[in-house]
C-alpha positions in Angstrom: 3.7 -13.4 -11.9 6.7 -13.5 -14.2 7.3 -10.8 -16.8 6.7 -11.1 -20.4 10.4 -10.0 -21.0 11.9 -8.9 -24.3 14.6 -11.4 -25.3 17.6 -11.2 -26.9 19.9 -14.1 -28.5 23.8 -12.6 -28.5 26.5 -14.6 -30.1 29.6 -14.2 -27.7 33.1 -15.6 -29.9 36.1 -16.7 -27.4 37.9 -13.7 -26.4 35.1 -11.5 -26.3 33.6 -9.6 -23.5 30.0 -7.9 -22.6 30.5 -4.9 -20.6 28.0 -3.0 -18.8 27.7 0.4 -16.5 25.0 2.6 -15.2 24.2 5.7 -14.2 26.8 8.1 -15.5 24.4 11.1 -14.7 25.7 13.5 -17.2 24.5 17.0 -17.3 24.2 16.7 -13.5 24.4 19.9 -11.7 27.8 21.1 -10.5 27.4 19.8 -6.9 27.5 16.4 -8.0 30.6 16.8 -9.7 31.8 17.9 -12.7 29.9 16.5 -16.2 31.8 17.5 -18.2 35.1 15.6 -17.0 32.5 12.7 -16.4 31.7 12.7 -20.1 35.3 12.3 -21.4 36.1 9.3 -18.5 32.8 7.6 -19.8 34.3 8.1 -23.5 37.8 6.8 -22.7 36.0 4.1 -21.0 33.9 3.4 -24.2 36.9 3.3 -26.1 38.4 0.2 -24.5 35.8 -1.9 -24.9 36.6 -1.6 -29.0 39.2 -4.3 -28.5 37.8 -6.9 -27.0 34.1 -6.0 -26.5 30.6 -7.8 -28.3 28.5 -5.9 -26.9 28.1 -2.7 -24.8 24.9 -2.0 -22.5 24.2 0.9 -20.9 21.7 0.4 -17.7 19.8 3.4 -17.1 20.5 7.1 -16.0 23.0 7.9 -18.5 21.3 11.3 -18.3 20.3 13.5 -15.7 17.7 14.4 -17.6 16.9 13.6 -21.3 13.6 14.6 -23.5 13.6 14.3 -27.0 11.9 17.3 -28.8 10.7 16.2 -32.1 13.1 18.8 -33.8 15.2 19.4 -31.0 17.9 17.9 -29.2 19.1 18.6 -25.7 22.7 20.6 -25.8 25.7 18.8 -24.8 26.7 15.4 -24.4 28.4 15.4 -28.0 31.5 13.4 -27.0 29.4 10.7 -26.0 27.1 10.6 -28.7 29.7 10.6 -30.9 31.6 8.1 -29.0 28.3 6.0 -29.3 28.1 6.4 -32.8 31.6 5.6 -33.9 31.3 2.4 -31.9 28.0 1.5 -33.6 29.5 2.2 -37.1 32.1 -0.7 -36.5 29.9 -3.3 -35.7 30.1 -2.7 -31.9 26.2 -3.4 -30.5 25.4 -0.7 -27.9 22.4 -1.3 -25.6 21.0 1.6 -24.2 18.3 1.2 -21.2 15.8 4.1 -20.0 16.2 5.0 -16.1 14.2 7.2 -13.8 16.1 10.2 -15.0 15.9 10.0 -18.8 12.9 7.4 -19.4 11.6 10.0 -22.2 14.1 8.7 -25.4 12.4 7.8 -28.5 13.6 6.8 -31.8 16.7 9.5 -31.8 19.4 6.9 -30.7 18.4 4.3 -33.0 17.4 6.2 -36.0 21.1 8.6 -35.3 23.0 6.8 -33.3 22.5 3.6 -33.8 22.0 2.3 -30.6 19.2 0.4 -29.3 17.0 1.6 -26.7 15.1 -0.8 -24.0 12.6 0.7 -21.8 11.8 -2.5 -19.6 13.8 -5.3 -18.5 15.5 -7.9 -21.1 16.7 -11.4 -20.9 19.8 -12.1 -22.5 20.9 -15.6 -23.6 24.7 -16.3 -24.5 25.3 -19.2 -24.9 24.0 -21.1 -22.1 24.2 -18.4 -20.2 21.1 -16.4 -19.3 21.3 -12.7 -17.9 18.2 -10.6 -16.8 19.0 -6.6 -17.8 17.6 -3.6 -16.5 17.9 0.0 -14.9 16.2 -1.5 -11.6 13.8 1.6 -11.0 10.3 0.6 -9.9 11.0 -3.2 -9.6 10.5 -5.3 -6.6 8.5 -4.5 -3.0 7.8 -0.9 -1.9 8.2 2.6 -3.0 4.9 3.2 -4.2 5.1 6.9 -4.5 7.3 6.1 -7.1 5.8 3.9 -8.7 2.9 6.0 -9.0 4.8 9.1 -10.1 6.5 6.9 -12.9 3.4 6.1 -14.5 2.6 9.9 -14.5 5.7 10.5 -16.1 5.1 8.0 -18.7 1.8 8.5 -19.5 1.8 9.7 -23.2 -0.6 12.4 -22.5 1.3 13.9 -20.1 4.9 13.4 -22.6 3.1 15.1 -25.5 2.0 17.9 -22.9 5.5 18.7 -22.1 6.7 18.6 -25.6 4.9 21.5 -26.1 6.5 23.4 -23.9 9.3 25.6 -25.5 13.1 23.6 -24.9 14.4 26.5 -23.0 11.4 26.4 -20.3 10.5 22.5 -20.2 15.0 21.4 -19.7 15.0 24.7 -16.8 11.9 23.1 -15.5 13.5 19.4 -15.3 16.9 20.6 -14.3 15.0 22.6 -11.5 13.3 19.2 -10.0 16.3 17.6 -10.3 18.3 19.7 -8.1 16.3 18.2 -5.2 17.6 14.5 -6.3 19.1 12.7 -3.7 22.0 12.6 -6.2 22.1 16.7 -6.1 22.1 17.0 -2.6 25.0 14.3 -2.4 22.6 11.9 -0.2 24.5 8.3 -0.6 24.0 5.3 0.8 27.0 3.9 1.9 28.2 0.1 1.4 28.0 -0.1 5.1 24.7 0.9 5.8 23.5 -1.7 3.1 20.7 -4.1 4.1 20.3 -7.2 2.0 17.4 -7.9 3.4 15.6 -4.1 2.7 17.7 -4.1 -0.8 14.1 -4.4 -3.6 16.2 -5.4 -6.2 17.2 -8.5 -4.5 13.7 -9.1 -3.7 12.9 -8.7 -7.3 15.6 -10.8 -8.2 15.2 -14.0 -5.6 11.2 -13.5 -7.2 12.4 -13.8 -10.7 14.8 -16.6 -9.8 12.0 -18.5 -8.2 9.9 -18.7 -11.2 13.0 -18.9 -14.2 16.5 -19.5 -13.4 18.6 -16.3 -14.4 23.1 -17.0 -14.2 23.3 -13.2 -13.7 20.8 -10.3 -12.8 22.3 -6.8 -13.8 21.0 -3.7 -12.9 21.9 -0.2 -12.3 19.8 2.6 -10.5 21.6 2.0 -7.0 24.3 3.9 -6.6 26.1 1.0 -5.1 28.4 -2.0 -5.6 27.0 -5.2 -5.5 27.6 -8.5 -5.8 25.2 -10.6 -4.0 24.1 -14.5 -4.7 20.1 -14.5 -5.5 20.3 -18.1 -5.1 22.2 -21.7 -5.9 24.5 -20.6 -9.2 22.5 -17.2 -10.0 24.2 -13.8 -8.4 23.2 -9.9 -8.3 25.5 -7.2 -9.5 25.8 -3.9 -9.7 28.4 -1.7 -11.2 27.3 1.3 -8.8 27.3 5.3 -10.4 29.9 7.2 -12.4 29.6 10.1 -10.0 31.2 8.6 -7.0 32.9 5.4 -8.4 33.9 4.3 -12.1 33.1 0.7 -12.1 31.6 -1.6 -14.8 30.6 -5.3 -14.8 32.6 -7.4 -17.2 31.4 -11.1 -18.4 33.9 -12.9 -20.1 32.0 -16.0 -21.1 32.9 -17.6 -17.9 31.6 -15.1 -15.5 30.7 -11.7 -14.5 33.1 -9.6 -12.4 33.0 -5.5 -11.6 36.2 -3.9 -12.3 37.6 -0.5 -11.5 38.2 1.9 -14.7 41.2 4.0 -13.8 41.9 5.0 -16.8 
């Protein structure tokens, strides 16, 4: 059964681009490399797509862990923010997706920041061109433990439950689980042991497709780069994390490529 997706309707004028990463992980603990210098990378990264960019979307996992207080905000990230902000001021329509690691943001970025924030998948039409957006956690066949553990986490019983726990305690409590990430412990799945037939979000994808055509499906959440056909004239990418790569996905009004930021 098809998704009831939120949809959005962007205007794309020649010469412009969408870009589109995932999984920056800031505030991830020092094992998985060094936030701080992942920040100011993301935020040089941000700044190029002033020139020629219509619209920025940010796929998921942008935090390691996020949870908005109602009078408290969690320390650090400010380069970003502000990077966020600036960009938002000028017109520059930033899209900010929930992942597994920071699925508890409210109305902070949009009410501060500017920035919208999706918490499920969203089409996107352009044009002819018709893009299915997400962070990619919980979709397709399999991993029921997760899924089941996601809707703990979102239930809003359990959310008001931890935002009464004192900011000091509840971030020491999330930054303690997520030192046993797979992300923490370095575990990686390498492009060579990648099995498109095991990969969920292709399943979820080749489902999608077979009930709505999609051009593009873009997701994050895997830690890899992809770029795999879904079916006749429809294709898969994913830009991979900020931790071990710096990619992005560009689409240019013709089509969708991941580059390299070097920058």
């Amino acid at each position: 059964m098809k998704d009831d997706f939120q949809k959005l309707t962007l205007g794309l004028p020649p010469g412009k681009k969408f870009y589109f990463a995932a999984d920056f992980h800031l505030g991830a603990p020092a094992a998985a490399g060094d936030s701080r210098e992942r920040e100011k990378r993301v935020v040089r990264w941000l700044q190029t797509t002033e020139g020629d960019g219509a619209a920025v979307f940010l796929l998921g996992d942008v935090f390691d862990f996020w949870f908005e207080y109602k009078r408290a905000v969690p320390k650090g990230f400010v380069r970003f923010q502000g990077e966020l902000a600036r960009l938002a001021d000028k017109g520059m329509p930033v899209y900010l997706f929930t992942g597994n690691h920071d699925m508890w943001m409210y109305d902070y970025f949009p009410t501060e920041l500017g920035v919208q924030v999706f918490h499920h998948p969203v089409e996107v039409q352009a044009g002819e061109t018709l893009f299915l957006i997400g962070h990619g956690d919980g979709l397709g066949p399999g991993d029921h433990k997760y899924k089941l553990l996601k809707k703990v986490f979102k239930n809003k019983i359990n959310q008001r439950l931890f935002g009464l726990l004192h900011p000091n305690l509840g971030i020491k409590m999330a930054h303690a689980w997520s030192r046993k990430s797979r992300l923490a412990n370095n575990v990686k799945e390498s492009r060579e042991d990648f099995d498109p037939d095991k990969e969920f979000l292709l399943a979820y994808c080749r489902q999608q497709e077979s009930i709505r055509h999609h051009d593009y499906y873009i997701f994050g959440h895997r830690h890899l780069l992809l770029d795999l056909e879904v079916g006749p004239g429809s294709r898969y990418l994913n830009p991979g994390d900020w931790v071990n790569h710096s990619h992005y996905v560009i689409y240019d009004g013709q089509t969708c490529r991941i580059e390299n930021f070097t920058g």
